[in-house]
C-alpha positions in Angstrom: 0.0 0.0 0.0 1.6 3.3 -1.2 0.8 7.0 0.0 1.4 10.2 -1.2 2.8 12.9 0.3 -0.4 15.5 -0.3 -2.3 12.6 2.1 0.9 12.3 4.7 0.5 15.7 4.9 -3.2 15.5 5.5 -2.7 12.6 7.8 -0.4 14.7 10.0 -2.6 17.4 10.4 -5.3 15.3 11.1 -3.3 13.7 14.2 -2.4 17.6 15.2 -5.8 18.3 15.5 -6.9 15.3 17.5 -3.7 15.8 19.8 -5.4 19.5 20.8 -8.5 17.5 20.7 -7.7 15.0 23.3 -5.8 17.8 25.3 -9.0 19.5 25.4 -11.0 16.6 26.9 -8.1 16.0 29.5 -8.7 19.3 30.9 -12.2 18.4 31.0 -11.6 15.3 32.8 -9.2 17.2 35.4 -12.1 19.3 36.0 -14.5 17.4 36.5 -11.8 14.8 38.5 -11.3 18.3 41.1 -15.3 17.6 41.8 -15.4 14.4 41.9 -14.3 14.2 45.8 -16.3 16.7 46.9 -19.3 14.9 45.6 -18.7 11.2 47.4 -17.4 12.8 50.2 -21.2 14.2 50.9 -22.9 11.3 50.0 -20.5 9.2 52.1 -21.3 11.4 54.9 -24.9 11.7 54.4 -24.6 7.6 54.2 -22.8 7.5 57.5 -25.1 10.0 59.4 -28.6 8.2 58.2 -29.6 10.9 55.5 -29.1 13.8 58.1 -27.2 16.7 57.7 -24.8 18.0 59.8 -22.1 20.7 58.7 -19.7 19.4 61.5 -18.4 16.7 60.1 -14.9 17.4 57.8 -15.1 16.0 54.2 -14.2 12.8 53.8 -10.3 12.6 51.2 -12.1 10.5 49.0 -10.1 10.2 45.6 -12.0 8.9 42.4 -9.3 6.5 41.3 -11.3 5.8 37.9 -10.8 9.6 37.1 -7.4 9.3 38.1 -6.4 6.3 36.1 -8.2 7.9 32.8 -6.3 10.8 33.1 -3.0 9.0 33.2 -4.3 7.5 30.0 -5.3 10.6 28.3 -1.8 12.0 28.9 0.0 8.6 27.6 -2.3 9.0 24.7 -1.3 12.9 24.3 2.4 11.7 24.3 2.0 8.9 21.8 0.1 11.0 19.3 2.9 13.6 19.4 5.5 10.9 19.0 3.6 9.7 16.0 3.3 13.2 14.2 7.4 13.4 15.0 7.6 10.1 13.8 5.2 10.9 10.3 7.2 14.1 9.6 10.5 12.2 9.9 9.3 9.4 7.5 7.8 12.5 5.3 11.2 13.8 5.0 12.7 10.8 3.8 9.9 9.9 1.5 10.6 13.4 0.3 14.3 12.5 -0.6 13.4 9.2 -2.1 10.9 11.0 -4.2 13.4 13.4 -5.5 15.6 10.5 -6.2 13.7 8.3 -8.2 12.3 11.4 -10.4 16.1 11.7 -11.6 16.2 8.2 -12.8 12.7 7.9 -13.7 13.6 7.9 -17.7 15.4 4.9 -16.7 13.9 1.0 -17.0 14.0 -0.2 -13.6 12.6 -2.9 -11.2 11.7 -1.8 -8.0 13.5 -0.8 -5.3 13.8 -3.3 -2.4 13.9 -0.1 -0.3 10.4 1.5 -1.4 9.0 -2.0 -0.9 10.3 -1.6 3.1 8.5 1.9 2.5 5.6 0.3 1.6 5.4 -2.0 4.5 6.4 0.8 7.0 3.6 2.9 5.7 1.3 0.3 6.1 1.9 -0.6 9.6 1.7 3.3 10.3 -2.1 3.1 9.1 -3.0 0.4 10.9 -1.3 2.1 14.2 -3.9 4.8 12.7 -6.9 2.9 12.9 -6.0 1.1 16.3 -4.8 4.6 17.8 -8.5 5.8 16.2 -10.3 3.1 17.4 -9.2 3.2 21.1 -10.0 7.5 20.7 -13.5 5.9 20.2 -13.4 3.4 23.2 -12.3 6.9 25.6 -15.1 9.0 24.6 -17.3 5.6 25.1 -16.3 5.4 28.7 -16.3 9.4 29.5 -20.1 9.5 28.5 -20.7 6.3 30.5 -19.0 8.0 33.4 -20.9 11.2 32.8 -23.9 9.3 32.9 -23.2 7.6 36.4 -22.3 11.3 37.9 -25.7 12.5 37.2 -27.1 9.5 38.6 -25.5 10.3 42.1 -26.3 14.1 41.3 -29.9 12.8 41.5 -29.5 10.8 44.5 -28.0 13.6 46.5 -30.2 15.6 45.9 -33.4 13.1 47.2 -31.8 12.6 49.9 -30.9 16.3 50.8 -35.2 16.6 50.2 -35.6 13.1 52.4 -37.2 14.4 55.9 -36.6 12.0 58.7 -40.3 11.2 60.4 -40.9 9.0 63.9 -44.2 7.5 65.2 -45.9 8.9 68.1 -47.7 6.2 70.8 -50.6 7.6 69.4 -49.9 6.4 66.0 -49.0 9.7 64.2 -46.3 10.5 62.3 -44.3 13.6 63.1 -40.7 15.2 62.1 -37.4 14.3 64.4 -38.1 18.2 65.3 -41.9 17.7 66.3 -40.8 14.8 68.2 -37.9 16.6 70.0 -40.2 19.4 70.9 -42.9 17.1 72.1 -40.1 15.3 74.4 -39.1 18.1 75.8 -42.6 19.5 76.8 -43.2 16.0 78.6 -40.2 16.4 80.2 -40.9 19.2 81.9 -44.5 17.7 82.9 -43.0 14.6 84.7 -40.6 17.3 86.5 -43.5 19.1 87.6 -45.5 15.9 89.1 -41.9 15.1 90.3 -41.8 17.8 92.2 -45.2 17.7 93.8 -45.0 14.2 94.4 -41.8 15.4 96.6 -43.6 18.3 98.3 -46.7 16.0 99.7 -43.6 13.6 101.0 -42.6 16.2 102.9 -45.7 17.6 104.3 -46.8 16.3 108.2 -49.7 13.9 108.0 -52.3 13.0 110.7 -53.1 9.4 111.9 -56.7 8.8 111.5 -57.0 6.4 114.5 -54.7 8.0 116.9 -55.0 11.2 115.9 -51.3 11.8 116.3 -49.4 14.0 113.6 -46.2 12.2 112.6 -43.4 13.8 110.1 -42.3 11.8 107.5 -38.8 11.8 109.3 -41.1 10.3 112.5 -42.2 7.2 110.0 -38.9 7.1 108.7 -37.1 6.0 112.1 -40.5 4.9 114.2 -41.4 1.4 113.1 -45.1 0.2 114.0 -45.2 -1.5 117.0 -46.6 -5.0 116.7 -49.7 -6.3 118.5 -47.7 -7.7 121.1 -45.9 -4.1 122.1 -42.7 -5.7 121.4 -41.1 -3.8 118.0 -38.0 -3.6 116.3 -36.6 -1.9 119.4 -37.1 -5.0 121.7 -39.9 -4.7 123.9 -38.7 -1.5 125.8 -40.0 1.4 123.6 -39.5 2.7 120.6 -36.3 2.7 118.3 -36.1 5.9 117.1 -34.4 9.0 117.8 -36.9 10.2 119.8 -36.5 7.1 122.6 -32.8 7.0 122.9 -32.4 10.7 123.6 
């Protein structure tokens, strides 16, 4: 398979172009790669904390290794595209010479050159290094829109779960916010401290025997122990144990 040198030249500007092209979508990829933390840091953290936010919490160094290892490609493409061009402008030079060469002697019968024939084959293998290099341009862009595609899925999911509000169930049956709830808490809470406290004050208040008509302090009941039917009680059978008998 021959060339000329009008398509060489085509070729190599064709390669130029996609070089600048592929240098454009690597910046796009380093932008996006920047993000790309940010983003599964939240949703870690909003993972972690049961869909509730709370700005406390440091983002997570999450690094998007995918991004990361298509990147490294993109520039090992970059640098084998410009090697090619170097690499197509050399053999354009030389082709040039030959050229110039066999127009001197082209008068002349002649059977050709074992050296265009190892032209021939060189150029060949350089077009099918064309059409694989083109082919795996193809496979890149494949896998950036597929990853595009993912990133708005988790765009989507953030964002129900930022709109997701947290509900509990009442004893009554009713469903409520976590902020209802914590409100409602808090006003039974200060209820039972209430009775708490009354229950404490009629503790301490003096009450009145109904069949001896005595009025005892709770501090009496506390140390005076009912005597039994006998009249022998806790003390022995010689009075009371309280504080009252041994003074």
């Amino acid at each position: 398979m021959t060339i000329s040198l009008d398509e060489k030249d085509k070729r190599i500007f064709e390669l130029e172009t996609e070089i600048d092209s592929v240098k454009v979508e690597l910046n796009q990829v380093r932008v996006e790669a920047a993000r790309v933390p940010e983003l599964e840091a939240t949703i870690h953290a909003y993972e972690s904390r049961g869909c509730e936010e709370d700005s406390s919490l440091p983002p997570l160094p999450i690094e998007d290794l995918t991004i990361q290892d298509r990147m490294k490609g993109l520039e090992q493409r970059v640098d084998e595209l410009v090697q090619l061009v170097e690499y197509l402008k050399a053999d354009k030079g030389q082709l040039e010479a030959e050229r110039d060469r066999l127009l001197q002697t082209e008068a002349e019968p002649r059977v050709e050159d074992p050296e265009i024939s190892e032209l021939r084959k060189r150029i060949s293998e350089l077009e099918e290094a064309i059409e694989i290099s083109e082919m795996n341009r193809k496979l890149l862009r494949e896998n950036f829109t597929k990853e595009n595609e993912e990133k708005l899925s988790l765009i989507v999911e953030l964002e129900r779960l930022r709109a997701y509000v947290p509900t509990v169930e009442t004893p009554g049956g009713a469903l409520v916010t976590v902020e209802d709830a914590s409100k409602l808490m808090k006003v039974q809470q200060v209820q039972i401290e209430t009775l708490t406290l009354e229950v404490n004050t009629l503790r301490i208040l003096p009450s009145k025997n109904v069949d001896s008509g005595e009025t005892t302090t709770p501090d009496d009941e506390f140390v005076r122990p009912r005597p039994s039917p006998t009249g022998c009680g806790v003390g022995g059978c010689f009075g009371w144990s309280s504080r009252r008998s041994r003074a």
